[in-house]
C-alpha positions in Angstrom: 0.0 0.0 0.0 1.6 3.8 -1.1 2.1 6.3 1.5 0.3 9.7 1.9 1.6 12.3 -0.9 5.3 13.5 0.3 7.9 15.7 -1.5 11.3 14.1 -2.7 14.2 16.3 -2.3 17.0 15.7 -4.9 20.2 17.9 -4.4 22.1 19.4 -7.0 21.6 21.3 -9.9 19.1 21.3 -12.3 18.2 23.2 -15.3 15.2 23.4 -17.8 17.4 20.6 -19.9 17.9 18.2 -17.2 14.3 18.8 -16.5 13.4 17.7 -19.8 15.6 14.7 -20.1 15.4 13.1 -16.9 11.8 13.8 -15.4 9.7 14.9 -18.8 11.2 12.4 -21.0 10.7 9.3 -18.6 7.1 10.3 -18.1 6.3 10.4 -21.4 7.8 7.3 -22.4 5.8 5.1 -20.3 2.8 7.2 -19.1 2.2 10.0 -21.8 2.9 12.9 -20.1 2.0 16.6 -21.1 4.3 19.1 -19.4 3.7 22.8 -19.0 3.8 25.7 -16.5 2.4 25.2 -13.2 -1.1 26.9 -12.6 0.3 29.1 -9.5 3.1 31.0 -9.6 6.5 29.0 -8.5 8.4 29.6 -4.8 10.5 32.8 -4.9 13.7 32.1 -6.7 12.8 28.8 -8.2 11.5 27.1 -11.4 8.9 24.8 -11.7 7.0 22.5 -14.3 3.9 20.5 -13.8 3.7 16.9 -15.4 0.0 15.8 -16.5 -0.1 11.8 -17.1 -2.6 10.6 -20.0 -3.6 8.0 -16.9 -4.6 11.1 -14.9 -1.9 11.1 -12.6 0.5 14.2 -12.3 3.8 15.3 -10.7 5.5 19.0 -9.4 8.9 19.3 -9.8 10.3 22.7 -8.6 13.9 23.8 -8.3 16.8 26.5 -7.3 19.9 27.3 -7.1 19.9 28.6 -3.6 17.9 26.0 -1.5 18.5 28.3 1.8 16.2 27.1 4.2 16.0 23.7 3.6 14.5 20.5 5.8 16.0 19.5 9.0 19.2 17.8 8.4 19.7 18.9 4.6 22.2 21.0 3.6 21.6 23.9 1.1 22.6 24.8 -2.2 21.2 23.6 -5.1 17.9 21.5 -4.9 15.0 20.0 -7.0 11.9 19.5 -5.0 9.2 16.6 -6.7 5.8 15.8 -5.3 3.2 13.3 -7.9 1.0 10.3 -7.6 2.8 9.1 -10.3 5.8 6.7 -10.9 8.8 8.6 -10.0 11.6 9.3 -12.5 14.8 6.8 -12.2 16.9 9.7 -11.5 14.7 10.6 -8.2 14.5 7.0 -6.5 17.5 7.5 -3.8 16.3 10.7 -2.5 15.2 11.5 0.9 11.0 11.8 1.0 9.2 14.7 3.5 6.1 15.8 4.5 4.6 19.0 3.9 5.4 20.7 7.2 9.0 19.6 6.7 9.3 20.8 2.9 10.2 24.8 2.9 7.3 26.7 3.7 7.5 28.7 0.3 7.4 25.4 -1.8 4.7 23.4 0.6 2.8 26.4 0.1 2.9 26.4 -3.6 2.2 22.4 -4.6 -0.4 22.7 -2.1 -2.3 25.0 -3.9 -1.8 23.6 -7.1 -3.2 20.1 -5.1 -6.2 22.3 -3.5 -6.8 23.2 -6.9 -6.7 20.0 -9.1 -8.6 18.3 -6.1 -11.5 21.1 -6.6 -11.4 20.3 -10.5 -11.8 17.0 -9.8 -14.7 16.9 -6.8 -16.3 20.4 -6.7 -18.6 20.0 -3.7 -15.7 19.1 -1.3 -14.5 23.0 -2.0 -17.3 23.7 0.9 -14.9 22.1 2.9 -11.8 23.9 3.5 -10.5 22.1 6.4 -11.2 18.6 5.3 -9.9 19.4 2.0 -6.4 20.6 3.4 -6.0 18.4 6.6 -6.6 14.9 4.1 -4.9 16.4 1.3 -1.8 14.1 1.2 -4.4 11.0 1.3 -6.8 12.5 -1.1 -4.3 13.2 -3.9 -2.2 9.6 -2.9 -1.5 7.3 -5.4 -3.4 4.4 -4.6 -6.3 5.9 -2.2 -7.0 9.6 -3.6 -10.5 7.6 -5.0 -11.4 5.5 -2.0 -10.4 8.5 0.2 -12.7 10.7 -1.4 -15.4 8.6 -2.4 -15.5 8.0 2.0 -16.8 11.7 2.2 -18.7 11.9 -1.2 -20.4 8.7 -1.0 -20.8 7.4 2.6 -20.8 10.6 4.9 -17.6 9.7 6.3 -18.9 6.5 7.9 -22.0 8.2 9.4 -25.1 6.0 9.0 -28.4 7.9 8.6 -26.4 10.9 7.4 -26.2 13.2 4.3 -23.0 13.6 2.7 -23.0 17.3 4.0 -23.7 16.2 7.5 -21.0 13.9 7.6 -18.5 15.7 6.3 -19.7 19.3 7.9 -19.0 17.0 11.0 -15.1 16.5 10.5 -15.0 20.0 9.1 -16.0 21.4 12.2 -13.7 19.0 14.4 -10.4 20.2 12.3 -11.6 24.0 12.0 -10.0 25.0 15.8 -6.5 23.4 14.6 -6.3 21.2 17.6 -4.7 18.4 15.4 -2.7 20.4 13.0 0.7 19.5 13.9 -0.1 16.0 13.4 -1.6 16.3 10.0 0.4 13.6 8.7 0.1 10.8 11.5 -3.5 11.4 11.9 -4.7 12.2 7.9 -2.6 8.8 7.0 -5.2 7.0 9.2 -7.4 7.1 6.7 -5.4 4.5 4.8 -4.1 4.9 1.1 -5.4 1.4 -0.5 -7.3 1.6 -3.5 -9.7 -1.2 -2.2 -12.2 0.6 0.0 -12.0 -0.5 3.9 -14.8 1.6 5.6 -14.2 -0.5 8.9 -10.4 0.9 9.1 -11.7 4.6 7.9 -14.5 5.1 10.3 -12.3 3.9 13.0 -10.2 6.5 12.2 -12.8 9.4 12.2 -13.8 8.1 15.6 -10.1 9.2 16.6 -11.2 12.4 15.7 -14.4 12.8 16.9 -12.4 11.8 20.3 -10.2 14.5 19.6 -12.7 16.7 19.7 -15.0 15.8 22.5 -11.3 16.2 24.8 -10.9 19.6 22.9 -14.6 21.0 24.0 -14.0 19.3 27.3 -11.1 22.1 27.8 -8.6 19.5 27.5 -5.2 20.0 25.4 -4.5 17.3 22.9 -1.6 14.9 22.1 -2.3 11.9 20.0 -0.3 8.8 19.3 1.3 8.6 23.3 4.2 5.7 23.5 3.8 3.2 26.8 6.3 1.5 28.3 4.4 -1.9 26.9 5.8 -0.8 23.7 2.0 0.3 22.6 0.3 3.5 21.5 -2.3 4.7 23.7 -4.5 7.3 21.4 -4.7 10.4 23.1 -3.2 12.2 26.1 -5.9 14.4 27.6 -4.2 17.1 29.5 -5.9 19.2 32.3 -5.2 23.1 31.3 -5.0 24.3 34.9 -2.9 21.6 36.3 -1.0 19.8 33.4 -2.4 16.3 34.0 -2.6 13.6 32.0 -5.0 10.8 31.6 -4.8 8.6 28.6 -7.7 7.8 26.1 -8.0 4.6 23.8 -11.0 4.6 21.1 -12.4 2.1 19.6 -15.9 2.4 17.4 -17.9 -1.2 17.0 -19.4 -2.0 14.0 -23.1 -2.5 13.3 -24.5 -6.0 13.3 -24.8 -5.7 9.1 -21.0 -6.1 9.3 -19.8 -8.4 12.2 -21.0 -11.6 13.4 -22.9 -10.5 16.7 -26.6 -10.7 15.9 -27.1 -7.9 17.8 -25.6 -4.2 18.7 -25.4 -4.6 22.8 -23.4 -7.9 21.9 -21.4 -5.9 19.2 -20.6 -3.4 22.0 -19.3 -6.0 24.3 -17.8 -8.0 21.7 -15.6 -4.8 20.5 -14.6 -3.8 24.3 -13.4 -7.6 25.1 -11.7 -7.6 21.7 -9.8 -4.4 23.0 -9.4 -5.1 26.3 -7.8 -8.6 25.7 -5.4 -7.2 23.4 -3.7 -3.6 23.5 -5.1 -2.7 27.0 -4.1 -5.9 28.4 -0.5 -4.9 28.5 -1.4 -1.7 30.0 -1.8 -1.5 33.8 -4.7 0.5 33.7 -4.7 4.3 33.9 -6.5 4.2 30.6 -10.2 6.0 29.9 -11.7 3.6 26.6 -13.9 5.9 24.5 -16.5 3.3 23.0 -17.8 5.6 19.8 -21.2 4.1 18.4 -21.3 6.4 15.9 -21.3 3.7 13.2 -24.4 2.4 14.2 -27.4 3.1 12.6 -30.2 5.1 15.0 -32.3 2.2 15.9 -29.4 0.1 17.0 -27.9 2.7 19.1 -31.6 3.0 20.3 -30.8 -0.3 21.8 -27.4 0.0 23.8 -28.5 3.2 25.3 -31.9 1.5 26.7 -29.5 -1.3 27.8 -26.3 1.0 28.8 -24.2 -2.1 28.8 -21.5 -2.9 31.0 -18.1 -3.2 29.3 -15.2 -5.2 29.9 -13.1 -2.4 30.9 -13.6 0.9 33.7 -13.7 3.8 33.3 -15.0 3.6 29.6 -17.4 6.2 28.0 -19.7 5.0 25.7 -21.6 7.2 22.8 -22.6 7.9 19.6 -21.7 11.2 17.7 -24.8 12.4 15.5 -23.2 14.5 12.9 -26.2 16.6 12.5 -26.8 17.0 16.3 -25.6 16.9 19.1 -23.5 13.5 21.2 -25.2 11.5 23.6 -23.8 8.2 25.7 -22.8 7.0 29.4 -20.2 6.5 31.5 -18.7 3.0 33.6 -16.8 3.5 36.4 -14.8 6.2 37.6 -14.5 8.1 34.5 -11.7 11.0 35.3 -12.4 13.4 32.7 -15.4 15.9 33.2 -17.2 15.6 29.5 -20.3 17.9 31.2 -21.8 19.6 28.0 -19.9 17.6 25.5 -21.8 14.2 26.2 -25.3 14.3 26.8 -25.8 11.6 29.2 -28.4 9.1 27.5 -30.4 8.7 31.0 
């Protein structure tokens, strides 16, 4: 499976000649490629050309002679920087790949806008969208999963049962609009997977990470995702207290409806799910960890039935809810929960 979109950073020289023999001409041996000027004007100080493939793939390729601020643990000088969902060039394999926040401002800036724009071209509506088009941008414009990535949103209101397209997606728009997760665009928009065979399971469970993410945020708690254990896991979340800078760790997991699993019915898919987690990754852990349940892949009428039940899980404290994108979140607590969630989760009784 490809990665999300990163830039390749080939030192050295280049010119509009090397350009053309060992980037354009490669291309357009074995894809057909039609190169031209990019749509936005290039960073300060460098070139740029913009590769479109007769498969519908493209490739950015900018360069200079003066590569003067480059990423951590480069040196400067001369540099050729090459971002595509394309095969890369021969001459480009050995060279060092970063993200977008690593790249030079200046040039992330520029391909990033020239991505904002082709995706826009491509799937109009999502332009209502602004956050969710940046923050997944290196998934939506990936080789192998800028279809199944965007067809999530278009197509099945990122993972939201019952739910319009704009529902769903308004949802993660307005859980990435405060920035809370920006500095770990790349860990957390790679979540989302980059096959080209659809896997709604492993993308919903991913949106539940950020619905988490935001329940914490409007609990006035600070943010920190993917937190190393000494059991050589990764616990989700750190939830940090503003006033007194402590911690208390968060796992998520969101079961699937019965449609999908073999639990005939969605209290046993509840319990099934928590056991599943609790046997496994939280096993290791000797406690100290709040388990968000998210039911937010359930349809209403199932969800219906685990908050008349308000099963007990295999694990304390635990929240368990659902997230209505068009509304508001509703669940209940087990145990000693030690995060106050007052206002954020409606409690279901």
């Amino acid at each position: 499976m490809a990665q999300p979109l990163r830039f390749r950073r080939s030192p050295g020289r280049w010119t509009a000649d090397r350009v053309r023999s060992q980037i354009e001409r490669p291309l357009d041996e074995n894809l057909g490629a039609t190169a031209g000027d990019p749509w936005f004007a290039p960073p300060p100080d460098h070139e740029a050309r913009r590769f479109d493939m007769d498969d519908g793939s493209f490739a950015l390729f900018c360069w200079t002679d003066d590569d003067a601020d480059p990423p951590a643990g480069a040196d400067g000088g001369p540099a050729g920087y090459w971002l595509g969902n394309t095969e890369t060039p021969s001459e480009l394999w050995r060279t060092e790949k970063y993200g977008f926040d690593e790249a030079p401002y200046p040039v992330s800036r520029w391909a990033q806008r020239e991505l904002l724009a082709g995706l826009h071209d491509d799937e109009p509506w999502l332009a209502d969208y602004p956050h969710v088009s940046w923050y997944f941008l290196p998934v939506f414009c990936s080789k192998d999963g800028a279809e199944t990535s965007r067809a999530f949103f278009r197509d099945h209101a990122a993972g939201f049962p019952d739910a319009t397209r704009e529902a769903g997606t308004g949802f993660v728009e307005e859980t990435l609009r405060p920035g809370v997760l920006d500095d770990y665009r790349e860990t957390m928009a790679g979540k989302l997977g980059t096959s080209a065979s659809p896997d709604l399971v492993r993308m919903s469970a991913a949106i539940a990470e950020f619905t988490a993410a935001r329940i914490l945020t409007e609990a006035g708690y600070g943010v920190t995702p993917e937190i190393e254990v000494t059991t050589g896991h990764s616990i989700d979340f750190r939830a940090t207290e503003p006033d007194t800078g402590t911690g208390h760790l968060v796992e998520v997991t969101r079961p699937q409806p019965t449609a999908g699993r073999s639990a005939n019915d969605p209290v046993a898919a509840v319990r099934d799910t928590v056991e599943t987690k609790t046997s496994g990754q939280l096993a290791a852990h000797a406690g100290g960890v709040t388990l968000f349940v998210d039911c937010s892949s359930f349809p209403a009428e199932e969800w219906a039935a685990v908050r008349a039940a308000e099963p007990a899980v295999r694990h304390k404290p635990a929240v368990v809810y659902r997230a209505d994108p068009g509304g508001s979140i509703a669940g209940y607590r087990k145990g000693s929960v030690p995060l106050d969630l007052t206002g954020v989760v409606d409690p279901v009784s």
